[in-house]
KETOR-135482 format. One record per atom (N, C-alpha, C, O, CB): residue number from 1; residue in three letters; x, y, z. Coordinates in steps of 0.1 Angstrom, whole numbers, padded with zeros to 4 digits. Glycine has a CB too. Layout:
<rs>
R pos code  east north    up
R NUM  ala     X     Y     Z
...
</rs>
This chain:
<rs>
R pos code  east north    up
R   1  unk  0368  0158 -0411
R   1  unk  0362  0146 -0406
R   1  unk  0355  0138 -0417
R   1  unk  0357  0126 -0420
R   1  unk  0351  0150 -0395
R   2  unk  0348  0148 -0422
R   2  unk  0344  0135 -0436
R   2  unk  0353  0131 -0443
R   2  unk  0352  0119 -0445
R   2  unk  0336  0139 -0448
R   3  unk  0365  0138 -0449
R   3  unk  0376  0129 -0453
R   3  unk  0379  0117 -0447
R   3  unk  0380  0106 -0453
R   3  unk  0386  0135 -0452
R   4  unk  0381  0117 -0431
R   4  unk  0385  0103 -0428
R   4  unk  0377  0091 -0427
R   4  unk  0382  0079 -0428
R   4  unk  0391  0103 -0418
R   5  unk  0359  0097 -0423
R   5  unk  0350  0091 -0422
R   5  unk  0350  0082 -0439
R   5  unk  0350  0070 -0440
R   5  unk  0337  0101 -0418
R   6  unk  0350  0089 -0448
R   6  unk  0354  0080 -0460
R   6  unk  0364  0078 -0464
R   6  unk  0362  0073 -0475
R   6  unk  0349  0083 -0470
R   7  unk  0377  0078 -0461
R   7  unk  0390  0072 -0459
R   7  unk  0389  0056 -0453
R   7  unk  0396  0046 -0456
R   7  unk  0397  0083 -0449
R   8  unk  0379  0057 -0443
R   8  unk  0381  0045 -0433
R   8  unk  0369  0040 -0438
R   8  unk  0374  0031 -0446
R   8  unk  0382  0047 -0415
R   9  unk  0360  0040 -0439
R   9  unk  0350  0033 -0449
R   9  unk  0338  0034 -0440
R   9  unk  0332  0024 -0441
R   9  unk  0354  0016 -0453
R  10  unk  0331  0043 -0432
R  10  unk  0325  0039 -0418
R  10  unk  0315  0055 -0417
R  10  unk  0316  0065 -0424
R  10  unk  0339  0035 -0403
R  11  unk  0309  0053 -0408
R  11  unk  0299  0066 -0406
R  11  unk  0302  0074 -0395
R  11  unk  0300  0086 -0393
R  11  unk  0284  0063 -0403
R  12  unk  0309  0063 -0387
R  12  unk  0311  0073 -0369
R  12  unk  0330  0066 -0368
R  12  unk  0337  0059 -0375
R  12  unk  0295  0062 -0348
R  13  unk  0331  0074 -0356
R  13  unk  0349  0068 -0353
R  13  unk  0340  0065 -0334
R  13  unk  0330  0072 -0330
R  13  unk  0370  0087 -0356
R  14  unk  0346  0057 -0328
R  14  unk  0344  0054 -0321
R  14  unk  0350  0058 -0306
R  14  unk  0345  0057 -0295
R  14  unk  0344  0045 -0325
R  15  unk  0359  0063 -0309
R  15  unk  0371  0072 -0300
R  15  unk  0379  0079 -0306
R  15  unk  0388  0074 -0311
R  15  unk  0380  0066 -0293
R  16  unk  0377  0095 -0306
R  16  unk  0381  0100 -0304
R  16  unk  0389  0109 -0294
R  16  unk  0384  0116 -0286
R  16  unk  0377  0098 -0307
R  17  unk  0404  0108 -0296
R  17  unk  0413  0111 -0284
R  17  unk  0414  0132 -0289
R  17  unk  0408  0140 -0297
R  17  unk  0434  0098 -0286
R  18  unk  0422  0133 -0279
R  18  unk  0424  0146 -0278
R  18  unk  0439  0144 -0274
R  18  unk  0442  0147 -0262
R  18  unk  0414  0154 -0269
R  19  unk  0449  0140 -0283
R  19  unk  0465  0134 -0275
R  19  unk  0470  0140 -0267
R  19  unk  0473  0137 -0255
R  19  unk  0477  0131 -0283
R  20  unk  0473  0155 -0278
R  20  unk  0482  0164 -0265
R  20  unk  0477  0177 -0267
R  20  unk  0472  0179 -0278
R  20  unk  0499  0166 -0266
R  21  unk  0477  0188 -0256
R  21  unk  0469  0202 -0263
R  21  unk  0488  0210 -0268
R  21  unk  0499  0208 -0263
R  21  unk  0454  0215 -0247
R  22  unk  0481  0221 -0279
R  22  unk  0489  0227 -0285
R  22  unk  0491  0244 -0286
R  22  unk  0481  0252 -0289
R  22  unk  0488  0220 -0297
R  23  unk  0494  0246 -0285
R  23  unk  0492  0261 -0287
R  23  unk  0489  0272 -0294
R  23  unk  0491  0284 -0293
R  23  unk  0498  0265 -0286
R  24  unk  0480  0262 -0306
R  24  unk  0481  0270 -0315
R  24  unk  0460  0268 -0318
R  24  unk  0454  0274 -0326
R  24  unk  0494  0265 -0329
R  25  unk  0457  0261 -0311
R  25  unk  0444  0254 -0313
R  25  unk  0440  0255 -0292
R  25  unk  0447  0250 -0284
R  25  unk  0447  0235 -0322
R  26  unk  0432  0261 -0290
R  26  unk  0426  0257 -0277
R  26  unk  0419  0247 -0274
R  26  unk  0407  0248 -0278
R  26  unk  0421  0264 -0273
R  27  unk  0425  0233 -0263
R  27  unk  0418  0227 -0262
R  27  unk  0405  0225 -0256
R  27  unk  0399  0214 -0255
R  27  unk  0423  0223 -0262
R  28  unk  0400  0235 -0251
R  28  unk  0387  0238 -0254
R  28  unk  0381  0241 -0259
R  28  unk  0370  0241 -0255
R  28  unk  0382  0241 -0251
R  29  unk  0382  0246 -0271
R  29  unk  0378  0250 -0283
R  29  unk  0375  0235 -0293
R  29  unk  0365  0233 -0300
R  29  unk  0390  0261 -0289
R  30  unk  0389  0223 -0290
R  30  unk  0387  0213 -0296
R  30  unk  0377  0206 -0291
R  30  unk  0369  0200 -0299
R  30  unk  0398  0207 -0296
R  31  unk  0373  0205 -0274
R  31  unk  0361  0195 -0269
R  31  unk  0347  0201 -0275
R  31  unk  0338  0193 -0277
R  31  unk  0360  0195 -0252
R  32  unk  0346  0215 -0279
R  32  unk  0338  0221 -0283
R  32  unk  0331  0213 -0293
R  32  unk  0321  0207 -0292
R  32  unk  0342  0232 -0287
R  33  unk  0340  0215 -0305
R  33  unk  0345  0210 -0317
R  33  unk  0336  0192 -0320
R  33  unk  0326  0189 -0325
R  33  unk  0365  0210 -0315
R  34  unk  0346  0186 -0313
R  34  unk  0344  0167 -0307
R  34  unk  0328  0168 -0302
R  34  unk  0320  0160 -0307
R  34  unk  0357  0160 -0288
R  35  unk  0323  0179 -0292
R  35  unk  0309  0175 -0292
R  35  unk  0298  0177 -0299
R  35  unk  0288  0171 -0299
R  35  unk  0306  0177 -0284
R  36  unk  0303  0189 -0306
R  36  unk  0289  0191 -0320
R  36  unk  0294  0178 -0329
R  36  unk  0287  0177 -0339
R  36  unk  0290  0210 -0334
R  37  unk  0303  0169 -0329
R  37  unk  0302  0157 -0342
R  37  unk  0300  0150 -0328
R  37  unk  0302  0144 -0339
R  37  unk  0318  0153 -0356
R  38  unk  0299  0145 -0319
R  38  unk  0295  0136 -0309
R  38  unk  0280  0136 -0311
R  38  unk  0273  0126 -0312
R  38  unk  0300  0140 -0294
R  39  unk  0276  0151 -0311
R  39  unk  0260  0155 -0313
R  39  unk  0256  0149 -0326
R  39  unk  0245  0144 -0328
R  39  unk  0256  0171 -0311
R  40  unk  0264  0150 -0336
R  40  unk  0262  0147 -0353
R  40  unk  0260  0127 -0354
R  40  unk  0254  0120 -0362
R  40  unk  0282  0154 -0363
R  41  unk  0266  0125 -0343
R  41  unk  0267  0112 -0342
R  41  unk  0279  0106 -0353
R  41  unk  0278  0095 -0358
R  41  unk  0253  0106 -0344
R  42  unk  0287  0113 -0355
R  42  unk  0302  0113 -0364
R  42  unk  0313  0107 -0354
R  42  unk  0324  0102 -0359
R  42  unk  0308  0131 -0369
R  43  unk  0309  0109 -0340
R  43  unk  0317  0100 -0331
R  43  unk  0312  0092 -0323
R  43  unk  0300  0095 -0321
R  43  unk  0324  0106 -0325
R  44  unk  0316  0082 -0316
R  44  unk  0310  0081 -0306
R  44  unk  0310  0085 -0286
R  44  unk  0302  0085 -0276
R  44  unk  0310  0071 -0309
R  45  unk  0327  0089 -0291
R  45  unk  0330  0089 -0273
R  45  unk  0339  0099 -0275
R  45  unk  0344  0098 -0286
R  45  unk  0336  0074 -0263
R  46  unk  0344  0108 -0268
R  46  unk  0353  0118 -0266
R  46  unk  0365  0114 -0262
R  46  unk  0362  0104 -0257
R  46  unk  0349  0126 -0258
R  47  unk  0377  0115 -0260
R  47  unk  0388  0109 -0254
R  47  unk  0398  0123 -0253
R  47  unk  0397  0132 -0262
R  47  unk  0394  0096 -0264
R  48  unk  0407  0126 -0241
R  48  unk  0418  0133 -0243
R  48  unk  0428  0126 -0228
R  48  unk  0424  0120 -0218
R  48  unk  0414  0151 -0244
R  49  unk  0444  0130 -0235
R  49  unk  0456  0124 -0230
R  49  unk  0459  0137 -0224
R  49  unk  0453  0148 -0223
R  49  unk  0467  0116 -0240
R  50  unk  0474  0133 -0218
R  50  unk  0480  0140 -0208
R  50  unk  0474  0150 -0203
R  50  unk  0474  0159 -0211
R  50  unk  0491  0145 -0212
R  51  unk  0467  0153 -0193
R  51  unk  0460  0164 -0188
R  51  unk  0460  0160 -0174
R  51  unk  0460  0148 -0170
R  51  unk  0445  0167 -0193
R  52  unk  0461  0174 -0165
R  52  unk  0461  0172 -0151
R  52  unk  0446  0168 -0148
R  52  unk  0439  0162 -0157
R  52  unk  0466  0186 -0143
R  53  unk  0440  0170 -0134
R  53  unk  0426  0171 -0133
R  53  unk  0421  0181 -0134
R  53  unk  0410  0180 -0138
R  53  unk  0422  0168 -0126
R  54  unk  0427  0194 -0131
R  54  unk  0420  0208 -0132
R  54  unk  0419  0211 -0151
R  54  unk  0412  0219 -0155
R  54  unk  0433  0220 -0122
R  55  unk  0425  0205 -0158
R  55  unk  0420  0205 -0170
R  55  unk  0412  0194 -0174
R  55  unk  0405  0195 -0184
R  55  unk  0429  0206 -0179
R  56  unk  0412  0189 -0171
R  56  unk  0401  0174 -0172
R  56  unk  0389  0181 -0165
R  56  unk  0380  0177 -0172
R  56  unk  0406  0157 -0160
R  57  unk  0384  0188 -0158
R  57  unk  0375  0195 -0154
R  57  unk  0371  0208 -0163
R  57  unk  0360  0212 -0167
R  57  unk  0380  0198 -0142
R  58  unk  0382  0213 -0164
R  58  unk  0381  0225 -0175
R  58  unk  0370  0219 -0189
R  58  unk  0360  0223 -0195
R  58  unk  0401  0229 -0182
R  59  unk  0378  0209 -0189
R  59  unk  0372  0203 -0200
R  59  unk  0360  0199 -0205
R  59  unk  0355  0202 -0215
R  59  unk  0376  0197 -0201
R  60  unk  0356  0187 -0192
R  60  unk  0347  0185 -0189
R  60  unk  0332  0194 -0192
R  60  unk  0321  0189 -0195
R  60  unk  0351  0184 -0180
R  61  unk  0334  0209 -0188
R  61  unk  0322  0221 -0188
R  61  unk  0321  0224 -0199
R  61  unk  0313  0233 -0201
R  61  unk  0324  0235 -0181
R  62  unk  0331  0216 -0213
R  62  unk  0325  0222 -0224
R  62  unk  0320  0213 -0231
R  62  unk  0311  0215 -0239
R  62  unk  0334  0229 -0231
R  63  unk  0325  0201 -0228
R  63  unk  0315  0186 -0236
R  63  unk  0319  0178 -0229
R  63  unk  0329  0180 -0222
R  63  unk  0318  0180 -0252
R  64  unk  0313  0164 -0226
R  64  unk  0315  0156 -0221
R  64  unk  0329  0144 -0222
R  64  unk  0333  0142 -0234
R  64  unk  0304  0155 -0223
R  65  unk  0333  0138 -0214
R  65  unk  0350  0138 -0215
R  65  unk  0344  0122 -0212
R  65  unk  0339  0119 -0201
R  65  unk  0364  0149 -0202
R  66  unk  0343  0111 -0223
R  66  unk  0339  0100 -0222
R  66  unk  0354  0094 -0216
R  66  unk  0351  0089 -0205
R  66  unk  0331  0094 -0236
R  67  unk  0365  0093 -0218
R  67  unk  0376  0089 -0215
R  67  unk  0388  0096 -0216
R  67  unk  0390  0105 -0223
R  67  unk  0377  0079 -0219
R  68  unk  0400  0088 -0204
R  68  unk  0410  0101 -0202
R  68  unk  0424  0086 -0201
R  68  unk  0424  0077 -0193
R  68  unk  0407  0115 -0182
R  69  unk  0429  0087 -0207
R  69  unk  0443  0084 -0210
R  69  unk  0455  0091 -0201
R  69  unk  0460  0102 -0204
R  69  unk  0445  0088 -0225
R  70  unk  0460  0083 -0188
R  70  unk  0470  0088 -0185
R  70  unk  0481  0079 -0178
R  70  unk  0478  0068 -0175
R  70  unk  0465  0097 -0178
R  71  unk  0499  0084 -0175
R  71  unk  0505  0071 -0172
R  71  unk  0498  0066 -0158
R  71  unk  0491  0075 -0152
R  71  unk  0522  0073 -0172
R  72  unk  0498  0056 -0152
R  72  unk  0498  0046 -0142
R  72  unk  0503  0033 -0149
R  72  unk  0500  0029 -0161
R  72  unk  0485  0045 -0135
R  73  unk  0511  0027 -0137
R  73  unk  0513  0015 -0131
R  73  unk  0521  0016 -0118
R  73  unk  0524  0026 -0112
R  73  unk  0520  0007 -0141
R  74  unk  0524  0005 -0117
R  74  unk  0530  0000 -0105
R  74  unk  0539  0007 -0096
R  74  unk  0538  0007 -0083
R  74  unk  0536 -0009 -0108
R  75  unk  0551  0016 -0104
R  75  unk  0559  0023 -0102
R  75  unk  0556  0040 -0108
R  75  unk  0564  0050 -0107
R  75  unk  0569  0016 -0107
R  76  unk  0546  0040 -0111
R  76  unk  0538  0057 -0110
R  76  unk  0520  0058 -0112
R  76  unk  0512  0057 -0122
R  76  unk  0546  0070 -0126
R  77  unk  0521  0058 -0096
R  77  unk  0506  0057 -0095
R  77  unk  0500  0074 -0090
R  77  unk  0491  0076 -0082
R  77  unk  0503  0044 -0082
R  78  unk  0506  0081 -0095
R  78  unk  0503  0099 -0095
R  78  unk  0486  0100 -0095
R  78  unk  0479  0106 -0087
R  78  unk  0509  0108 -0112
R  79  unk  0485  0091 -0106
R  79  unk  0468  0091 -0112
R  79  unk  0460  0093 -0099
R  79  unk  0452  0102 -0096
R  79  unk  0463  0074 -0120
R  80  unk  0465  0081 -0091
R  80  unk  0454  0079 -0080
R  80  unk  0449  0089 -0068
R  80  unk  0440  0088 -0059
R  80  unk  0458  0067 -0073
R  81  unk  0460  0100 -0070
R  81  unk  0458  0112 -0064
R  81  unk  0447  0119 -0067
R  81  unk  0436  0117 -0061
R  81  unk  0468  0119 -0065
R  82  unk  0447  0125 -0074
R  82  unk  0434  0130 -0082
R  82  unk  0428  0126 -0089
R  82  unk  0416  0124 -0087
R  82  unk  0434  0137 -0087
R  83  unk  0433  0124 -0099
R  83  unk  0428  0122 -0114
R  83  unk  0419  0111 -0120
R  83  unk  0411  0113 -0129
R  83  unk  0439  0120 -0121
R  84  unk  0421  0099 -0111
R  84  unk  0412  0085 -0112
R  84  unk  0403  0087 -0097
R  84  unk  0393  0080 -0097
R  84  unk  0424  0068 -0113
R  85  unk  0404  0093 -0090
R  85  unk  0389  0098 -0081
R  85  unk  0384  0104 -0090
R  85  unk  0377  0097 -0096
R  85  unk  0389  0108 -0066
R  86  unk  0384  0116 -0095
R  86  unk  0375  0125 -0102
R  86  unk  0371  0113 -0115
R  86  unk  0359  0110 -0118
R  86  unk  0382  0141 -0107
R  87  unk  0378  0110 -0119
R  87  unk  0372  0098 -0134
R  87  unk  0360  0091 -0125
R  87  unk  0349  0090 -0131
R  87  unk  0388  0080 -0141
R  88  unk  0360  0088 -0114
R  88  unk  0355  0077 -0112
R  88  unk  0341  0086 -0105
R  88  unk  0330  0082 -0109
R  88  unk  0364  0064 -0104
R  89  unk  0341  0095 -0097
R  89  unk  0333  0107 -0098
R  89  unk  0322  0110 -0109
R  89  unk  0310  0111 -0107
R  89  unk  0343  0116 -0099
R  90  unk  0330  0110 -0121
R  90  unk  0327  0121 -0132
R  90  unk  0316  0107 -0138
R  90  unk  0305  0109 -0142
R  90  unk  0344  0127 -0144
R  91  unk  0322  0096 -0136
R  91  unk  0318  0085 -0146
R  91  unk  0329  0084 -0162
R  91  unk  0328  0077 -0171
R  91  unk  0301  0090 -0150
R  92  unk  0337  0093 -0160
R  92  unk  0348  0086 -0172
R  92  unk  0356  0075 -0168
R  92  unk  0359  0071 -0157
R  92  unk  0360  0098 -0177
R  93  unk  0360  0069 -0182
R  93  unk  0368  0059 -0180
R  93  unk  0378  0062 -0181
R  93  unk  0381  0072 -0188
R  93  unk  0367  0049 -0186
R  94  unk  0387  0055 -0174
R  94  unk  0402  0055 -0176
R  94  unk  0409  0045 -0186
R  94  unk  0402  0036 -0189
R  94  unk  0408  0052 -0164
R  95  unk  0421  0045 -0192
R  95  unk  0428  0036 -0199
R  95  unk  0442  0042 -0195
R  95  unk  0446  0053 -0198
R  95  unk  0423  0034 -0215
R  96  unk  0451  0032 -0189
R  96  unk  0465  0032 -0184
R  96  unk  0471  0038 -0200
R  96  unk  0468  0037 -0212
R  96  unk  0472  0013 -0177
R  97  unk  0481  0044 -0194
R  97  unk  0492  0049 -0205
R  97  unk  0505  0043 -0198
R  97  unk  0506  0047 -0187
R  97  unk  0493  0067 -0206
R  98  unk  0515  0034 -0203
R  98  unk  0527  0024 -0200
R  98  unk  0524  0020 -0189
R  98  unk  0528  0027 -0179
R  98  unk  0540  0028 -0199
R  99  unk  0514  0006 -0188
R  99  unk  0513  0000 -0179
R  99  unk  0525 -0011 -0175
R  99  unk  0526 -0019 -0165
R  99  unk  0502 -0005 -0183
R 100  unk  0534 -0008 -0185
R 100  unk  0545 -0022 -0178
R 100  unk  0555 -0010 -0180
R 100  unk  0566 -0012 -0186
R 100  unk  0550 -0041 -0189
R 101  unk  0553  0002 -0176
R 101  unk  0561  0012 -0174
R 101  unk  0572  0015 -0185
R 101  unk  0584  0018 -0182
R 101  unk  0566  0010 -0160
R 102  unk  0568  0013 -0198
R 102  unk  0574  0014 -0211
R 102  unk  0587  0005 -0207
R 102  unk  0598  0010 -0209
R 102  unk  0577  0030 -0217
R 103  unk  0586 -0005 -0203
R 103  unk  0593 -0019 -0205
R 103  unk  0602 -0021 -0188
R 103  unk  0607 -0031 -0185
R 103  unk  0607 -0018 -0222
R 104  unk  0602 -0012 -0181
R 104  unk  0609 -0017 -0170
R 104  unk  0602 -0027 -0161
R 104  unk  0609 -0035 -0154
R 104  unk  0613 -0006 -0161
R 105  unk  0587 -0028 -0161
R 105  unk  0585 -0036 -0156
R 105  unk  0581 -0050 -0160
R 105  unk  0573 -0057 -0153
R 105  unk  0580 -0031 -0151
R 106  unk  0588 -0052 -0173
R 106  unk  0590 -0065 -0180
R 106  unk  0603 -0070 -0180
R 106  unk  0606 -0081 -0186
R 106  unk  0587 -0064 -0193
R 107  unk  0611 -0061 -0173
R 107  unk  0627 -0069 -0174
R 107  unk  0631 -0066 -0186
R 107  unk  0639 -0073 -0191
R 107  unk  0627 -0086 -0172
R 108  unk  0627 -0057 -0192
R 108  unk  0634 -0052 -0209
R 108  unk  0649 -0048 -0204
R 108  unk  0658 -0049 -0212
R 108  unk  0624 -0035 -0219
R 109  unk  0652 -0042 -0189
R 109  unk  0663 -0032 -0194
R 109  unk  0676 -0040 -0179
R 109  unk  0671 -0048 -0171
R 109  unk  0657 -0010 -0191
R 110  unk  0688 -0037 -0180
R 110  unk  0695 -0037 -0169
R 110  unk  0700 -0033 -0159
R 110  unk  0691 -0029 -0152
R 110  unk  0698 -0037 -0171
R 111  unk  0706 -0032 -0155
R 111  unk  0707 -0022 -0143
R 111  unk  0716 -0008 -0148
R 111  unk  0717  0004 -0145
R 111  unk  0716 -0031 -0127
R 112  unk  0723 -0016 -0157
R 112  unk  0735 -0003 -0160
R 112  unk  0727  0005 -0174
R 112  unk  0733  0014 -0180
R 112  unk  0755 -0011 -0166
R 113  unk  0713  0000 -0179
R 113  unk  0708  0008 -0187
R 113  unk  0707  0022 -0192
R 113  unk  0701  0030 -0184
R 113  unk  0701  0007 -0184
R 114  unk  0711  0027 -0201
R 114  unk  0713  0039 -0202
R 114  unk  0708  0048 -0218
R 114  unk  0712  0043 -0229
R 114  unk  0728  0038 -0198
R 115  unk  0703  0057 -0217
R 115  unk  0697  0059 -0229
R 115  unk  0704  0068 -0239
R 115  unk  0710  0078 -0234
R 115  unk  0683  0064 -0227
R 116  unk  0703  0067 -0250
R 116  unk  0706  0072 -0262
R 116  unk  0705  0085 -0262
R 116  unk  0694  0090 -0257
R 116  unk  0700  0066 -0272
R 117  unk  0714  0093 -0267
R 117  unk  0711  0108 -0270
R 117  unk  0698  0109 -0278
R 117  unk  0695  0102 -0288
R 117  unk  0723  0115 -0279
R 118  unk  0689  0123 -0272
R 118  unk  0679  0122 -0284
R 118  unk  0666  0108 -0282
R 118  unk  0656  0109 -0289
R 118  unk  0689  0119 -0298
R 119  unk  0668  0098 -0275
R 119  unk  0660  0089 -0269
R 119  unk  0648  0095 -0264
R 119  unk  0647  0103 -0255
R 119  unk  0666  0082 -0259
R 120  unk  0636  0090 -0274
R 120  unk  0624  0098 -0265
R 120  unk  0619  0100 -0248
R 120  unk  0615  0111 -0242
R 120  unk  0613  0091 -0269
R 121  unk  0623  0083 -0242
R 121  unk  0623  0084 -0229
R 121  unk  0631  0089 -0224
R 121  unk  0634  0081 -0215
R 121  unk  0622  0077 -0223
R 122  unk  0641  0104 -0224
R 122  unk  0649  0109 -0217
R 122  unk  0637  0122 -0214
R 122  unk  0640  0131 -0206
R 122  unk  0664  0112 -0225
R 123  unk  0625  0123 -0219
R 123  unk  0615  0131 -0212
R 123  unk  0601  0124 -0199
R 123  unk  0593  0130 -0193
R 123  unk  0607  0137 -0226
R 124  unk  0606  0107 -0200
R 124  unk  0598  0104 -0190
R 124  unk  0607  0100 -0175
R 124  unk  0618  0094 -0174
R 124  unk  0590  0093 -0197
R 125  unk  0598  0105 -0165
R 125  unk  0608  0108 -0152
R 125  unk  0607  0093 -0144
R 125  unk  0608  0093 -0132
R 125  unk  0603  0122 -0139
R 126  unk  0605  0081 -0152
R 126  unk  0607  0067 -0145
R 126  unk  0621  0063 -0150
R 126  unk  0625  0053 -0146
R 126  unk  0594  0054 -0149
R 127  unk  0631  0072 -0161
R 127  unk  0645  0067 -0168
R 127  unk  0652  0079 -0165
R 127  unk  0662  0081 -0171
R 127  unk  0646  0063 -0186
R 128  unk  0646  0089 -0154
R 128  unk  0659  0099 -0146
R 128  unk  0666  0089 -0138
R 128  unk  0660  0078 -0134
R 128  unk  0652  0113 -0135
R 129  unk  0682  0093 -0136
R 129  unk  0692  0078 -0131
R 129  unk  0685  0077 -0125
R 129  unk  0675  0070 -0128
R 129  unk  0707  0076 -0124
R 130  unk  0686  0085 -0109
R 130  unk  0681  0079 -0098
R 130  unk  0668  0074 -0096
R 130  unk  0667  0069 -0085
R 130  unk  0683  0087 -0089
R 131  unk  0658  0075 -0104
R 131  unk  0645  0072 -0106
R 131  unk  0649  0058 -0110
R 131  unk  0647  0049 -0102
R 131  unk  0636  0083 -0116
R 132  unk  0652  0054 -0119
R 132  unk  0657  0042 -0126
R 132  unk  0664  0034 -0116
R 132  unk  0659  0024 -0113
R 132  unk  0666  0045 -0137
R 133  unk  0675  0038 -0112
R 133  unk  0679  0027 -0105
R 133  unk  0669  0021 -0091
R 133  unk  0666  0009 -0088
R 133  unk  0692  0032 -0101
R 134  unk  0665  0035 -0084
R 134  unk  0656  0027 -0077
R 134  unk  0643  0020 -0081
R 134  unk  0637  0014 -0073
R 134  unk  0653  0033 -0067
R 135  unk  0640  0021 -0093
R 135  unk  0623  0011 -0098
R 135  unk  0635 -0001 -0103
R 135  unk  0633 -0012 -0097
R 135  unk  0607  0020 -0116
R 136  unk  0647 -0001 -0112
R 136  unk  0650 -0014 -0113
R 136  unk  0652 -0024 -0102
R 136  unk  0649 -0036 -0103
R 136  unk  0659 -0014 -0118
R 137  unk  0656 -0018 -0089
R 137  unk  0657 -0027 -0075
R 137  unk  0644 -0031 -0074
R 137  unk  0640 -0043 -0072
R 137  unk  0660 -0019 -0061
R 138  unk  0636 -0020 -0076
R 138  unk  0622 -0028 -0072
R 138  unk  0618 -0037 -0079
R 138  unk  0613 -0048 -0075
R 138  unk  0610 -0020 -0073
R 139  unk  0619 -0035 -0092
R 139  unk  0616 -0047 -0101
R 139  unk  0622 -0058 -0098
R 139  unk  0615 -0068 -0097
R 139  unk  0620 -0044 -0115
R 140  unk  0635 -0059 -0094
R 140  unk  0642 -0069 -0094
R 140  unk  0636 -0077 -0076
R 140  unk  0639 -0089 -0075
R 140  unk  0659 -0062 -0097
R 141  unk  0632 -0075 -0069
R 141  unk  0624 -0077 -0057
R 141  unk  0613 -0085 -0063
R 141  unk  0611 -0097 -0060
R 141  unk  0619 -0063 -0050
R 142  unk  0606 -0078 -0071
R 142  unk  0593 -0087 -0074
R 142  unk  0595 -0097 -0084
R 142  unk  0585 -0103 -0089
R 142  unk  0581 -0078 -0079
R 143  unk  0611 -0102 -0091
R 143  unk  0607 -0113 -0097
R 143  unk  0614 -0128 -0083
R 143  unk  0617 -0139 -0085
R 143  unk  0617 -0111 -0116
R 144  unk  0614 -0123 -0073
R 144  unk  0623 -0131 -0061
R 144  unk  0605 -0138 -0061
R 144  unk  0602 -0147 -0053
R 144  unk  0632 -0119 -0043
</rs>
């Protein structure tokens, strides 16, 4: 941490994410970690991505979880099941992860769209075919 604190020229980082957990590091061990330099005043806010709510809770009991990064928009609103009640519960903030649904709902793609071998989004389930073709209809509805 002090490396980057004097790398970047500054005393605190302001957000701190927690992107993805790994297996080789527990991420509760990491919120641990984030809140003795939260306490140090080396950060200012806690952050972690992809997490259900039962780990967002997990989490939560070991330091405080200032913000949670997850997908929503239009065409996957999962969040609002759980995950953004308890944010809003908890008092964390949220920040959308592909709000224009990593380009479909900008009209980036076609109908006959189709992805590249090895294409990162062949792991997100809004560019499985049948998933795809029906949000492109939809898309295509809301520019009428």
């Amino acid at each position: 941490m002090e490396n980057s604190l004097r790398r970047l020229q500054t005393d605190y980082i302001d957000l701190y994410y927690l992107h993805f957990t790994n297996s080789e590091t527990s991420y509760i061990d990491s919120i641990g970690e984030l809140t003795r330099l939260k306490e140090e005043g080396k950060i200012r806010s806690i952050g972690i991505s992809n997490v259900n709510v039962e780990q967002l809770k997990e989490a939560n009991q070991h330091g405080y979880i200032d913000v949670v990064q997850s997908p929503h928009n239009m065409l996957d609103r999962t969040a609002e099941e759980e995950l953004l009640p308890y944010c809003i519960e908890a008092g964390i903030s949220f920040i959308p992860y592909g709000p224009l649904a990593f380009g479909i709902l900008g009209g980036k793609y076609t109908e006959d769209f189709k992805l590249n071998e090895g294409d990162w989004r062949q792991s997100v389930n809004l560019f499985e075919e049948n998933t795809y073709k029906n949000n492109f209809k939809k898309v295509e509805k809301l520019k009428v």
